[in-house]
C-alpha positions in Angstrom: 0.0 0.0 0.0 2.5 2.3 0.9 4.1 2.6 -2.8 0.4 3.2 -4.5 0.0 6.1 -2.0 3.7 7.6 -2.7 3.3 7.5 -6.3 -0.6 8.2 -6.1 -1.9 5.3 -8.1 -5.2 3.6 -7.3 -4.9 0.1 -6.3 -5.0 -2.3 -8.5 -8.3 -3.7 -7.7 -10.1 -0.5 -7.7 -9.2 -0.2 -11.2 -10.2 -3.8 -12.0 -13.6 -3.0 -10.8 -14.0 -0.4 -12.3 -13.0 -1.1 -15.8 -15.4 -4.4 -15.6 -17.9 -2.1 -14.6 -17.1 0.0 -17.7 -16.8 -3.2 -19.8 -20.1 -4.3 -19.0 -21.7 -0.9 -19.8 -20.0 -0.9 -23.2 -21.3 -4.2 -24.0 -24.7 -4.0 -22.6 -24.7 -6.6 -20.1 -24.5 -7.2 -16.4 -22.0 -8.8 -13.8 -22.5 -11.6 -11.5 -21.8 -11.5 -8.0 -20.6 -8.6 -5.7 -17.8 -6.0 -7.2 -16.2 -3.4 -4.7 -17.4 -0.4 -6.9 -21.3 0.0 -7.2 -22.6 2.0 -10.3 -25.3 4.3 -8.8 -27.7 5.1 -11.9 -28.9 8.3 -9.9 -25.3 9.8 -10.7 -25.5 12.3 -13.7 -21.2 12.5 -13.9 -19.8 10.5 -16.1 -19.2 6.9 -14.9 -15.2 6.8 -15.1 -15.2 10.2 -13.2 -18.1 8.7 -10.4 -16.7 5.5 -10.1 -13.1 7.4 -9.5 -14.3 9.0 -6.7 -16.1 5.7 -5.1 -12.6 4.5 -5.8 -10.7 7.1 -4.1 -13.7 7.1 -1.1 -12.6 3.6 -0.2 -9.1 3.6 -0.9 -8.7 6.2 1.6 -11.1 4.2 4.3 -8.6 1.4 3.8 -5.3 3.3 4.4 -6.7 4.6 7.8 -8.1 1.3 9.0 -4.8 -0.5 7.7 -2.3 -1.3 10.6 0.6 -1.3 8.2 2.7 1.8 6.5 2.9 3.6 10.0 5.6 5.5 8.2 4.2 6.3 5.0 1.6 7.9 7.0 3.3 9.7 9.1 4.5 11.4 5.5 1.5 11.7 3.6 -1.9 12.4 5.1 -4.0 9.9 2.9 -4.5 9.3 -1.0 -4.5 12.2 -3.0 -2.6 14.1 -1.0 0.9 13.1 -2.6 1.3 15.6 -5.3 
């Protein structure tokens, strides 16, 4: 975790979920089973720029609740604060 937040890159599996998520839009179908991302349909962004900020929403939830990087975070507040 600590080298995503230093270099300010979403984790992985954020991304997965939501390119999948953008996948199945283009193609007009549906997943099966839970994702970490959730499309809300209410949301009148665009769905990269929503789904970024669900993204970057839970990413940061998970670098305060993770018991690891105690020194990273002593350096950079959270995610999106690197730059």
């Amino acid at each position: 975790m600590p080298a995503t937040v230093i270099c300010d890159w979403v984790p992985i599996k954020y991304y997965l979920a939501a390119k999948a998520i953008m996948y199945t839009k283009k193609k007009n179908t549906t997943l099966i089973g839970p994702t970490i991302l959730q499309q809300d349909p209410k949301k009148t962004e665009d769905l990269w720029t929503a789904l970024g900020k669900e993204a970057l929403t839970k990413w940061s939830k998970d670098y305060e609740s993770c018991i690891h990087g105690s020194w990273t975070k002593t350096l950079i507040k959270g995610p999106g604060y690197a730059g």
